[in-house]
N, C-alpha and C positions, 0 to 999 in steps of 0.2 A: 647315946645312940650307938648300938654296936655297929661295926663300920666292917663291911663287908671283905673278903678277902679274894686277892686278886687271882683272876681264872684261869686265862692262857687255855681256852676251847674256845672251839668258833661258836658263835649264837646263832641264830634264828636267822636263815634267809631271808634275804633281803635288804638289808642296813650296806652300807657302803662297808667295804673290803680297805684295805689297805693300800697303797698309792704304789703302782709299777715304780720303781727303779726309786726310791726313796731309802738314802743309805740306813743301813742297821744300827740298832741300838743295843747294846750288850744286853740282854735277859736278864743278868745278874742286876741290872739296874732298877728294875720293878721293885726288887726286896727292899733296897735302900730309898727306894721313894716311898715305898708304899708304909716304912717305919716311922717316915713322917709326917703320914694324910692327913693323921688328926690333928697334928698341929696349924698345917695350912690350911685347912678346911677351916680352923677355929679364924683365920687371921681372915683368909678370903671371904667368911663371912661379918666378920667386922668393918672391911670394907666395901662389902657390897652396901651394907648399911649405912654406910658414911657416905655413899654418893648418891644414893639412888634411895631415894626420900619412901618412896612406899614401903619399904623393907624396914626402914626408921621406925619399928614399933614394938611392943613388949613381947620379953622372948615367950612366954607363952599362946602369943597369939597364931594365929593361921599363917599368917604369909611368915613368920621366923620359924616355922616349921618345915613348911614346902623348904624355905632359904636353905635352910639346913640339908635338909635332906638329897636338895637338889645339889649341891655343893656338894655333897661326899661321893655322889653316883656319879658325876663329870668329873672328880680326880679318878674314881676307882677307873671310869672309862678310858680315859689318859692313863695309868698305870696297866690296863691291861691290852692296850695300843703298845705298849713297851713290851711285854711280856710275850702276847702273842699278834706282833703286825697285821695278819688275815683277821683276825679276829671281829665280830661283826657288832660286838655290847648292843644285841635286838632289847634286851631288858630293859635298861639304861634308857633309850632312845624311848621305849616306852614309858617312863616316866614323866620324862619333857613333854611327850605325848598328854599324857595325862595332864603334865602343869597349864600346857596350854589351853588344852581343855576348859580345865577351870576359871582359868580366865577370860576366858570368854563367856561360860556359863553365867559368871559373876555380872556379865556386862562392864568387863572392865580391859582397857586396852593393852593391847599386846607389848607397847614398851615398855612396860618399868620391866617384864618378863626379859625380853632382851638386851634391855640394858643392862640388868642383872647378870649375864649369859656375858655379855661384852666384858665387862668391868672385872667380876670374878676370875674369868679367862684370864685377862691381862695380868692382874696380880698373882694369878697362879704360875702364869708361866714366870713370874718375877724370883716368884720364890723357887721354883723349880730350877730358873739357870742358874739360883745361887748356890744351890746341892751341887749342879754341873762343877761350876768354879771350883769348889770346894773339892770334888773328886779328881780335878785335875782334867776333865775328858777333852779329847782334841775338839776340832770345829769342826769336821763334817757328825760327828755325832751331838753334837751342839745342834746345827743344823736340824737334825734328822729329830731334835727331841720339839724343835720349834716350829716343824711342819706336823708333828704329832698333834702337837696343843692346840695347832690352828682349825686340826680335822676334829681335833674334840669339839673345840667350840664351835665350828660349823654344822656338824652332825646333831648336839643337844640344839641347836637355833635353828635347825630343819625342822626339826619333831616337832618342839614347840609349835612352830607355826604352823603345822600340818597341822597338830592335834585343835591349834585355833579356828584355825580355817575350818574343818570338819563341825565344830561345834557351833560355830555360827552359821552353815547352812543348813544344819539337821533346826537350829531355833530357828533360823527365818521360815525355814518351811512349815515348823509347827506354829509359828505365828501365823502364815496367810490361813495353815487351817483352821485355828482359833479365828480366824477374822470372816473367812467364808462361812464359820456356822452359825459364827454373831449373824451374819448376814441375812444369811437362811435366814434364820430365828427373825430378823426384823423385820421381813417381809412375809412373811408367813399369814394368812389370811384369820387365821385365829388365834384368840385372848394367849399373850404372854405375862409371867409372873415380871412383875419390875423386879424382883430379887433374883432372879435369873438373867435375866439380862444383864443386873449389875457384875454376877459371876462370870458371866461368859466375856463382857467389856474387861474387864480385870486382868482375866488370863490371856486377852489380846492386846494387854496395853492401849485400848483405846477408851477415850475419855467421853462417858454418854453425856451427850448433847440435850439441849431441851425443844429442840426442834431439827425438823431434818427437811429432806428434797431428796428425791430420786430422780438422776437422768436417764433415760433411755435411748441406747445409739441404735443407729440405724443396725440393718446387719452385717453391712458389708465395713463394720468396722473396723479395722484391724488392730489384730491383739498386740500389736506393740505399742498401741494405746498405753497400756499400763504403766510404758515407762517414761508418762508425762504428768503420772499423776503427781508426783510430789507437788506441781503448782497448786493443788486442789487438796490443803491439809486434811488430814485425818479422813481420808473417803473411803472405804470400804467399796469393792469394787470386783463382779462379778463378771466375766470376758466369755465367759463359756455361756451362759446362761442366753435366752432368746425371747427378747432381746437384749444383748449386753446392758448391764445398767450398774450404774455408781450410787451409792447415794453418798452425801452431802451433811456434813454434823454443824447447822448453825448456820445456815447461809443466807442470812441476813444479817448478820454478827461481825462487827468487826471490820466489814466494809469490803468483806469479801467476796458477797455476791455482786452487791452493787459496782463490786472495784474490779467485774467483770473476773475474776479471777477464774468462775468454772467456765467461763465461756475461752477464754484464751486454753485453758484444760485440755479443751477438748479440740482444739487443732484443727476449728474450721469443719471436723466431721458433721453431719447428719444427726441433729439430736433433739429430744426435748425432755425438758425440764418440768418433773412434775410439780402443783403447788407444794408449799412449805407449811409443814403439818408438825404437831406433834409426835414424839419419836414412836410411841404407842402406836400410831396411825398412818407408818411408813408405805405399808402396802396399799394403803389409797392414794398417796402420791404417785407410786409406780404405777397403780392402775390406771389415773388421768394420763400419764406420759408416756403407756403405751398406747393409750386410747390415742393420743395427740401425735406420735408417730407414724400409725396407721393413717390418721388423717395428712400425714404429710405424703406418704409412698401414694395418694390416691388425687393428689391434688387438689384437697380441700381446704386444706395450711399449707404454707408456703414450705415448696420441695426440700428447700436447700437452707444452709444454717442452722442455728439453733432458735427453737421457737419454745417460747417459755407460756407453760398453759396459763398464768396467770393473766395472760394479756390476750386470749382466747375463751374465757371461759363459757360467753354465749355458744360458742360454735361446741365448743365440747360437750354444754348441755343439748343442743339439737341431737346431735350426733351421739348419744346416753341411749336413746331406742331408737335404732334404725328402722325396723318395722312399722313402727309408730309416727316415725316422723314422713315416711314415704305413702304413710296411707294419709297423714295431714298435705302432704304435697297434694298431692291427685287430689283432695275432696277442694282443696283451698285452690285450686288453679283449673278447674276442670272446665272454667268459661271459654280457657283460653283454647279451649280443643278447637273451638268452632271457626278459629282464625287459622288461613292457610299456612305453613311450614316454615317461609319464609318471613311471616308479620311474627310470628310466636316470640324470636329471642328481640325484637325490637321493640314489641309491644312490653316482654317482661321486663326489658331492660329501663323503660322507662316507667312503669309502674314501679318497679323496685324505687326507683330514684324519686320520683315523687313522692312515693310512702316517707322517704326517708328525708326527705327537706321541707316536710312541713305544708306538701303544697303549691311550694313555690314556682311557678313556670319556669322565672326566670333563672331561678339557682336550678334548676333541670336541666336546662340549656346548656347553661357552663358546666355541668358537671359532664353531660353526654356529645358535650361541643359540636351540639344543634342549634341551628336558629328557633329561637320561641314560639315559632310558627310551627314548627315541626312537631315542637311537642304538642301543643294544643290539637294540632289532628291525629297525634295518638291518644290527646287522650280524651276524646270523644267516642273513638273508634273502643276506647276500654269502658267506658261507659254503656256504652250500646252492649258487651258482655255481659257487663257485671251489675250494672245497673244502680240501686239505690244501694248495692250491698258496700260500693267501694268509700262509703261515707260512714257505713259501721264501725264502732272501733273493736270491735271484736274480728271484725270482717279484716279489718284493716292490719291487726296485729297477727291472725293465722297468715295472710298474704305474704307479710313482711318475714315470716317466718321459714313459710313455703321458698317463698325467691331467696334467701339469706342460706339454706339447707344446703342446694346444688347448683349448679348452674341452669339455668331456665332452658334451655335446648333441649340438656339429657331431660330433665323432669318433663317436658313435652312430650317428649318421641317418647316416651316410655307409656305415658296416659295413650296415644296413640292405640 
């Protein structure tokens, strides 16, 4: 590798300058360092290899290439720190820049890069106070050569880490957009190719499941939400959307639903949980779970917590056609018109319960914590309405349906 020659001009604004009051180093001293680069560049890359195990590999490979190369730009930077102190090596620093880059790009951690930085450092400057000794130079230029080496190697461990750090937020950002378009794509109301999917899962590092769940949060949820989902593996998770909604890869799997994990997830907010469907069929989970959201903002499912449609499904099917179900209200209760304002929710209260135990007086009583006298002159008083019809089971199954829809009040006053 030809090995560059040393500069003595300033670089590129911006790079750290030279340290106020930091004694001098003769100039003439660059030449005689710099006659030796290549052999300490040969040695400090021999032992970066010796200590720092990822560098341990065939000199033709990738990393004894950067090693290399990285190695002669940190002495030349250090030789042109001597040469010209102001001097600002922008070049140089953009290389480390770049290393770091890479290493992150690679998905591979920033220490063997800085160990590398450390380690080389140290033996360089080992071999460099040995030229000193050898020229004889006092101790404050001794000094002044050992405040040099330290600004080298803090300067190339800056960049580095800059050019790291830079790289893994430009990838995570391109990951959440790979993840929002998987997203999109999964929820999307029509036919997706499974081989698309699989590309777009690929490019977002996420592993497609064989079944899924969508939750749907209320909307006052707040989007620092997001930074609780780690409890909730692999979720794909939309914060802007309305209504916010997660979906879920496998949540029956593993014991993760059941071991309540997306409910702890979600931190007590407002939410529901749509059935667990095939992954194909994602967007029919989010559409039961906004359906079953709505029903909670309206007081139909319970306001508060998380309510999982699966353990709801009757009510989600009533509530499937609203139109439809408010004209079965009105046609299936419309006896009840004929009783005053005040009998309506007592008479519906206990027909409901009736319908629904079989019969029973007595399990009416307990359930509406009346004496069973009570009941029996309601429900004569519902007989004299309804008549032979409240022994139909058809009669009997619209009823149960009608009372089970809203509450018997509002469906009153409304027929009113």
């Amino acid at each position: 590798m030809a090995v560059p020659t040393p500069r003595g001009t300033p670089g590129a604004p911006g790079t750290p300058g030279g340290a106020p009051g930091t004694p001098a180093v003769p100039p003439e001293l660059a030449e005689l360092l710099f006659a030796q680069l290549e052999r300490v560049a040969d040695e400090v890359e021999e032992e970066v290899c010796r200590q720092v195990p990822e560098y341990a590999r065939p000199a033709d490979g990738t990393y004894r290439r950067n090693l290399r190369a990285g190695v002669v730009q940190a002495l030349t930077l250090f030789v042109d720190h001597i040469a010209d102190p102001c001097g600002q090596g922008a070049s140089i620093a953009a290389t480390y820049y770049e290393l770091g880059r890479g290493e992150a790009l690679e998905g591979r951690s920033l220490d063997a890069l800085q160990s590398a930085v450390r380690v080389g450092g140290l033996h360089a400057w080992r071999l460099m106070g040995r030229t000193a000794d050898e020229l004889g130079l006092d101790t404050a230029t001794v000094a002044a050569l050992g405040e040099l080496a330290f600004r080298t190697v803090h300067e190339v461990a800056e960049a580095a880490a800059a050019g790291y750090a830079e790289a893994q937020a430009r990838s995570a950002h391109e990951l959440e957009r790979r993840r929002r378009r998987l997203l999109d794509l999964l929820l999307d109301d029509g036919p997706v190719a499974p081989e698309t999917v699989h590309d777009l899962a690929h490019g977002a590092r996420w592993r497609v499941p064989a079944q899924v769940a969508v939750v749907a949060l209320a909307s006052s949820a707040d989007a620092r939400f997001e930074d609780q989902l780690p409890a909730i593996p692999g979720a794909l998770t939309d914060m802007e959307a309305r209504p916010p909604r997660v979906l879920v890869p496998d949540p029956e799997g593993s014991g993760r639903f059941g071991g309540r994990a997306v409910v702890l997830g979600l931190g007590g907010r407002p939410a529901a949980i749509g059935p667990t469907v095939p992954l194909a069929e994602a967007a029919r989970s989010l559409q039961w779970a906004t359906r079953a959201l709505g029903l909670m903002g309206r007081g139909v499912l319970p306001r508060q917590g998380v309510v999982r449609c699966a353990d709801h499904l009757s009510t989600l099917l009533l509530h499937s056609d609203e139109p439809l179900l408010a004209h079965l209200a009105a046609r299936a209760l419309a006896p009840l018109s004929a009783a005053s304002e005040g009998q309506r929710a007592r008479l519906s209260e206990t027909l409901l319960a009736w319908l629904l135990s079989g019969s029973n007086v007595p399990d009416v009583a307990a359930r509406l914590h009346v004496h069973p006298q009570t009941v029996r002159y309601r429900l004569r008083q519902l007989e004299k309405l309804f008549g032979e019809s409240l022994h139909d089971p058809e009669t009997r199954l619209d009823l149960i349906l009608a009372l089970r829809s809203t509450p018997p009040v509002t469906t009153l006053t409304t027929e009113q």
